[in-house]
NUVOMAR-525190 format. One record per residue (C-alpha): residue number from 1; residue in three letters; y, x, z. Coordinates in pm, whole numbers, padded with zeros to 5 digits. Layout:
// NUVOMAR-525190
+-----+--------+--------+--------+--------+
| num | residu |      v |      u |      w |
+-----+--------+--------+--------+--------+
| NUM |    Ala |      Y |      X |      Z |
...
+-----+--------+--------+--------+--------+
END
This chain:
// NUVOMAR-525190
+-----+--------+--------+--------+--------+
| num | residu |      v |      u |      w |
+-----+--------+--------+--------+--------+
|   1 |    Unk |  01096 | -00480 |  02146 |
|   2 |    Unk |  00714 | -00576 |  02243 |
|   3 |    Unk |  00556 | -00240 |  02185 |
|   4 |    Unk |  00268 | -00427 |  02031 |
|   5 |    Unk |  00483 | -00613 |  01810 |
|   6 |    Unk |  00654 | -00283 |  01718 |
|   7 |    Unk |  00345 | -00112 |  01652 |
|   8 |    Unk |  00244 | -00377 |  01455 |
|   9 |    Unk |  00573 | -00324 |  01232 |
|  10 |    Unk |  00475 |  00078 |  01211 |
|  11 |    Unk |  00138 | -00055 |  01075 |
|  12 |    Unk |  00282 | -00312 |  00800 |
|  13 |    Unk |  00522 |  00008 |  00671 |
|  14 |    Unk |  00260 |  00249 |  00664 |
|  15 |    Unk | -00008 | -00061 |  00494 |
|  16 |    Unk |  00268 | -00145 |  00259 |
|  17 |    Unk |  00323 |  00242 |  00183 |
|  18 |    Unk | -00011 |  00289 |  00117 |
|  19 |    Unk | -00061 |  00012 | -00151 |
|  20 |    Unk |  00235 |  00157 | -00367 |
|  21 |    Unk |  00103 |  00500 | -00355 |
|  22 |    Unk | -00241 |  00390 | -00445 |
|  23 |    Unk | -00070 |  00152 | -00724 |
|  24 |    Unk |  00143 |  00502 | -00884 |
|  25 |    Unk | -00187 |  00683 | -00811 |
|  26 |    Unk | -00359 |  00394 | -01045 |
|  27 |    Unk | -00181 |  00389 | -01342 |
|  28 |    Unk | -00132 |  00789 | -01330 |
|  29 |    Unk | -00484 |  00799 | -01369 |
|  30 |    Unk | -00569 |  00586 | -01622 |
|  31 |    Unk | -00403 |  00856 | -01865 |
|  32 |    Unk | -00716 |  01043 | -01954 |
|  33 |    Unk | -00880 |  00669 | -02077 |
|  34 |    Unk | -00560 |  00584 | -02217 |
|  35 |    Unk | -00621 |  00915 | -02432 |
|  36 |    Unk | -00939 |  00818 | -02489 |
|  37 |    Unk | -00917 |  00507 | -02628 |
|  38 |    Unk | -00582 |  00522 | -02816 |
|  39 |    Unk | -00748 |  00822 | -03031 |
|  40 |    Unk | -01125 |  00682 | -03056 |
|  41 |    Unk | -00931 |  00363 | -03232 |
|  42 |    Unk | -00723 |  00565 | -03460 |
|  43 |    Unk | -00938 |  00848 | -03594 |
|  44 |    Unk | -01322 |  00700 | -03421 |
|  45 |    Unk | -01395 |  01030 | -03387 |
|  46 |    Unk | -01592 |  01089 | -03029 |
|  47 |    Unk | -01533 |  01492 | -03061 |
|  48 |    Unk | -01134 |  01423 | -03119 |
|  49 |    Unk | -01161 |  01143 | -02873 |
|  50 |    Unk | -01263 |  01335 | -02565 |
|  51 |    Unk | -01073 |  01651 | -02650 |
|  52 |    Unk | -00754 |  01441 | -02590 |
|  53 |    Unk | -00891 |  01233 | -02279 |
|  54 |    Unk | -01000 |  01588 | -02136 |
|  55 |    Unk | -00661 |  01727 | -02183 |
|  56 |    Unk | -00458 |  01442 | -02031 |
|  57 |    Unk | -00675 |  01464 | -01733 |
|  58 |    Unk | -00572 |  01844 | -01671 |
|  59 |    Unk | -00266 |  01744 | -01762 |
|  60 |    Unk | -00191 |  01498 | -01480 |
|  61 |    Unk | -00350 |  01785 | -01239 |
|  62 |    Unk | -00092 |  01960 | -01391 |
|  63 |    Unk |  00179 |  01727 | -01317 |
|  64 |    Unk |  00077 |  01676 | -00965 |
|  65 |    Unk |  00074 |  02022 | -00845 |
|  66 |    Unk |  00433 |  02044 | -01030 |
|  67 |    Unk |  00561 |  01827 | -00776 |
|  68 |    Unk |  00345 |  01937 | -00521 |
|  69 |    Unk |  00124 |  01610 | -00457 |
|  70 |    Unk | -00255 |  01655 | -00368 |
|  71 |    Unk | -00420 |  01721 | -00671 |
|  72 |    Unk | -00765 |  01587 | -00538 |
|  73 |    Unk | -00745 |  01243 | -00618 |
|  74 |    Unk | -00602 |  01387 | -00983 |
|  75 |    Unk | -00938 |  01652 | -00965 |
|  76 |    Unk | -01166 |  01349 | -00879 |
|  77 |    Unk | -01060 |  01202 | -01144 |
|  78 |    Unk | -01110 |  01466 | -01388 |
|  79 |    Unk | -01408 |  01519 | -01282 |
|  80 |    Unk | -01521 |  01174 | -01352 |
|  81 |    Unk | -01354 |  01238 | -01706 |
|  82 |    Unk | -01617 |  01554 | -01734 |
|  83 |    Unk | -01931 |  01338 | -01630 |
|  84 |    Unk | -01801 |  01055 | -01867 |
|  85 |    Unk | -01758 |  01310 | -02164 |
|  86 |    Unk | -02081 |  01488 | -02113 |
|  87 |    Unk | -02266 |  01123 | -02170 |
|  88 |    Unk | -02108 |  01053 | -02438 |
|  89 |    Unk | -02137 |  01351 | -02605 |
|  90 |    Unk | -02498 |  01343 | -02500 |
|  91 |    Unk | -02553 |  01067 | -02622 |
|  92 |    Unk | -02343 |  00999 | -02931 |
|  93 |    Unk | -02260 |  00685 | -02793 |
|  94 |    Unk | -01852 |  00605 | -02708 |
|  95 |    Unk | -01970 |  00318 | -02479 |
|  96 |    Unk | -02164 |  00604 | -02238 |
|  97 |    Unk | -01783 |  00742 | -02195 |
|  98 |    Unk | -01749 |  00413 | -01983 |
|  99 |    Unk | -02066 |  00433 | -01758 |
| 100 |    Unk | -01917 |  00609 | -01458 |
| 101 |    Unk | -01646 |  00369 | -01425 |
| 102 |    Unk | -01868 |  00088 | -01508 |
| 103 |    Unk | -02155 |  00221 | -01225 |
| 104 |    Unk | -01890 |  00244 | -00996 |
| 105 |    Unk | -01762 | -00091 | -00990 |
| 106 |    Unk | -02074 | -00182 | -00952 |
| 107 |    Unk | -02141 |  00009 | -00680 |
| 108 |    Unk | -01830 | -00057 | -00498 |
| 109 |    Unk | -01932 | -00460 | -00541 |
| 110 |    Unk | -02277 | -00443 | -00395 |
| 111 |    Unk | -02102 | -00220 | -00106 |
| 112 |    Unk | -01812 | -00462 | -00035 |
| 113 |    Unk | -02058 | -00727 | -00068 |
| 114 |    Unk | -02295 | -00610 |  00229 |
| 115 |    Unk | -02059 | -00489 |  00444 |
| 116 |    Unk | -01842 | -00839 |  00438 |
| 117 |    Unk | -02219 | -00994 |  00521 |
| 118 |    Unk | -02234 | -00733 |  00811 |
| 119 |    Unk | -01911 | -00852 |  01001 |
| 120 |    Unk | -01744 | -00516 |  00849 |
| 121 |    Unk | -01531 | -00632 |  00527 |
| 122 |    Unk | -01361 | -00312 |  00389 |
| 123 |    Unk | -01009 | -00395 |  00374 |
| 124 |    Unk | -01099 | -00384 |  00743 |
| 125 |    Unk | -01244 | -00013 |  00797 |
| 126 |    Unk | -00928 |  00100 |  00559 |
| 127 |    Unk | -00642 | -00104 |  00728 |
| 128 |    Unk | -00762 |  00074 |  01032 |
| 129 |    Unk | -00772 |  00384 |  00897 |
| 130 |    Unk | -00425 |  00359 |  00754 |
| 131 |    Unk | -00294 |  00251 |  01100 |
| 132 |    Unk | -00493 |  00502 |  01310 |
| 133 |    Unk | -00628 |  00159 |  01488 |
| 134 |    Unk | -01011 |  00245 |  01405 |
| 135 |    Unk | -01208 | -00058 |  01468 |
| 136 |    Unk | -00993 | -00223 |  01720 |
| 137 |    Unk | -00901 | -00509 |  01470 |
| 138 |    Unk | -01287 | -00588 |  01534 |
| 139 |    Unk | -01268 | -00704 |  01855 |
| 140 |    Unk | -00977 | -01003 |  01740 |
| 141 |    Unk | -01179 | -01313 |  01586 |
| 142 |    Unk | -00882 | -01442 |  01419 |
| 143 |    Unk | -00831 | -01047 |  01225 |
| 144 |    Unk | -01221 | -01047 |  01170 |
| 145 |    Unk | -01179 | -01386 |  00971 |
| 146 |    Unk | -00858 | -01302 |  00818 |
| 147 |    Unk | -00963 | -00957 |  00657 |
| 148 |    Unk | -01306 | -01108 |  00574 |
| 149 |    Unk | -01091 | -01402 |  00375 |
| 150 |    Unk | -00848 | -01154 |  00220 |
| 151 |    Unk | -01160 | -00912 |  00148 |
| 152 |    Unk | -01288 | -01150 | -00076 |
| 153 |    Unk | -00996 | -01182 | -00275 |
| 154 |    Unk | -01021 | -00849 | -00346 |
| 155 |    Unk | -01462 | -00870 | -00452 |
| 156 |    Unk | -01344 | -01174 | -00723 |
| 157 |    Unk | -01140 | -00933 | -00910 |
| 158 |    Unk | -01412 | -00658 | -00884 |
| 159 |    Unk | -01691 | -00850 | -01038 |
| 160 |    Unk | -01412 | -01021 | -01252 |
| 161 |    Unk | -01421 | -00668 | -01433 |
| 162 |    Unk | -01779 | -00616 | -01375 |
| 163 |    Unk | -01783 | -00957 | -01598 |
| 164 |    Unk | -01531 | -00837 | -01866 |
| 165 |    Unk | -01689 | -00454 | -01875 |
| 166 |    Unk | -02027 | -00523 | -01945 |
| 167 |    Unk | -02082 | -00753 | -02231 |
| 168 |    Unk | -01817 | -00522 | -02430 |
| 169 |    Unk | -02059 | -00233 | -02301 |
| 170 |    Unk | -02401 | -00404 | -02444 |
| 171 |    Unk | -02240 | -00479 | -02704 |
| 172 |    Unk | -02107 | -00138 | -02797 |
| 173 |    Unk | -01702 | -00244 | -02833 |
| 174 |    Unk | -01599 |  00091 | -02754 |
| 175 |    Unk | -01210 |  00033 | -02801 |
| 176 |    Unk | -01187 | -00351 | -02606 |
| 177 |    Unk | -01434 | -00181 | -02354 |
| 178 |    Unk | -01147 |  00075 | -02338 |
| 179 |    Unk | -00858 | -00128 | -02292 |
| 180 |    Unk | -01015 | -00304 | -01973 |
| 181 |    Unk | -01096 | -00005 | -01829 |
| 182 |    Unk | -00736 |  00098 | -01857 |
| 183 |    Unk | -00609 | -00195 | -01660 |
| 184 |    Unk | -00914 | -00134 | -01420 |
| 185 |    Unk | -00761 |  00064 | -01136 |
| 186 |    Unk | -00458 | -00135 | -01184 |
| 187 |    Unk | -00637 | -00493 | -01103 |
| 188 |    Unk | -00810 | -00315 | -00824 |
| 189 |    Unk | -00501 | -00221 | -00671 |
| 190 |    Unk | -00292 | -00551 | -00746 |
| 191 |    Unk | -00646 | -00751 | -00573 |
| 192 |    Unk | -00584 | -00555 | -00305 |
| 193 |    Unk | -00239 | -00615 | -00267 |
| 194 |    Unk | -00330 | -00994 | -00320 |
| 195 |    Unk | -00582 | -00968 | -00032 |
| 196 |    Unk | -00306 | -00842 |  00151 |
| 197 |    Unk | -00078 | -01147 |  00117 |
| 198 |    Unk | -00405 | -01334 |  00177 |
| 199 |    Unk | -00485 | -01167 |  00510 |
| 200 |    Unk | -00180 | -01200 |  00640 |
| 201 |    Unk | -00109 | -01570 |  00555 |
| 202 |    Unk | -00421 | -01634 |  00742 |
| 203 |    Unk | -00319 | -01396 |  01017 |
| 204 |    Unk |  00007 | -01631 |  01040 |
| 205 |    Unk |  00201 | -01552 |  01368 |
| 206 |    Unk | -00106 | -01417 |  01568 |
| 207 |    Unk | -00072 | -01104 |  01767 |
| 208 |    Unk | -00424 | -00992 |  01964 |
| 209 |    Unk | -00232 | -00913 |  02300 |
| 210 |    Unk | -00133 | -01219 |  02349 |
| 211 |    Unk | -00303 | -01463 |  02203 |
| 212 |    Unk | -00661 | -01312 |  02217 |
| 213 |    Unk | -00820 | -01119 |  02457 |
+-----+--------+--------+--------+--------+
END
């Protein structure tokens, strides 16, 4: 076999790999708003509400270092639960419990966004990163145009929530706020695996060593 074409095989296993762990990883975390919201609409009690959300979050730490998975992205996570429990509680406001996640996609939109205008579209960087390529991908027009395409899949579903999330947020609809953020990480991950499909239809038959120098 054409070692290229083999190593090209390695990277669509360990690509393909990647996108179901970070799909499991998704929905595992959504637990602590899950928590959150379920007992904010039954009892709309902010003190009860983040008690619950609080525990679920140690408890998929918990669960993780049970079965002896990194616990980071789990302790990122809770963390993010902390700083979204401290506004609200500062506040008095359920909405502020959705900030951080709201901020983020934000943030993560205006990054994507810059970096696709700078020749450097994300899905990029990380594809190369899964496949221990680095930036080589860079140097291939036809991969350049073909992440960039399939990159942009992926920024339509991010300000797709940015465009759910905050009119619920202005408008203080803590529990339909709640149940988009839930299915938050999971669009993310399903845009990305869109984007995927995306890239590589574009991509098409193409391999750099031979048909670009």
């Amino acid at each position: 076999m054409d070692p290229a074409v083999h190593g090209e095989a390695g990277g669509e296993d360990a690509i393909r790999s990647a996108m179901r762990h970070r799909l499991r990883n998704a929905v595992i975390n959504v637990v602590p708003v899950f928590g959150f919201t379920l007992s904010f609409a039954l009892t709309h009690r902010l003190a009860v509400a983040l008690a619950l959300a609080l525990a679920a979050g140690a408890a998929v730490c918990v669960y993780r270092a049970a079965r002896r998975e990194p616990v980071w992205g789990a302790l990122a996570a809770l963390g993010l639960v902390c700083v979204a429990g401290a506004l609200a509680a500062g506040t008095g406001q359920a909405t502020s419990f959705f900030l951080p996640s709201l901020m983020l996609h934000a943030v993560m939109a205006v990054v994507s966004a810059v970096m696709l205008l700078l020749g450097w579209p994300p899905m990029g960087v990380v594809v190369g990163l899964i496949t221990k390529e680095g930036t080589g991908w860079r140097r291939c027009r036809v991969r350049r145009r073909a992440f960039t395409r399939g990159n942009l899949v992926v920024l339509a579903g991010n300000l797709k929530m940015l465009a759910l999330q905050l009119p619920l947020f202005l408008s203080g609809q803590t529990v339909a706020l709640g149940a988009v953020d839930v299915l938050g990480p999971v669009v993310i991950a399903l845009g990305a695996l869109l984007g995927w499909r995306v890239y590589r239809r574009v991509l098409g038959g193409h391999r750099c060593g031979r048909h670009d120098p």
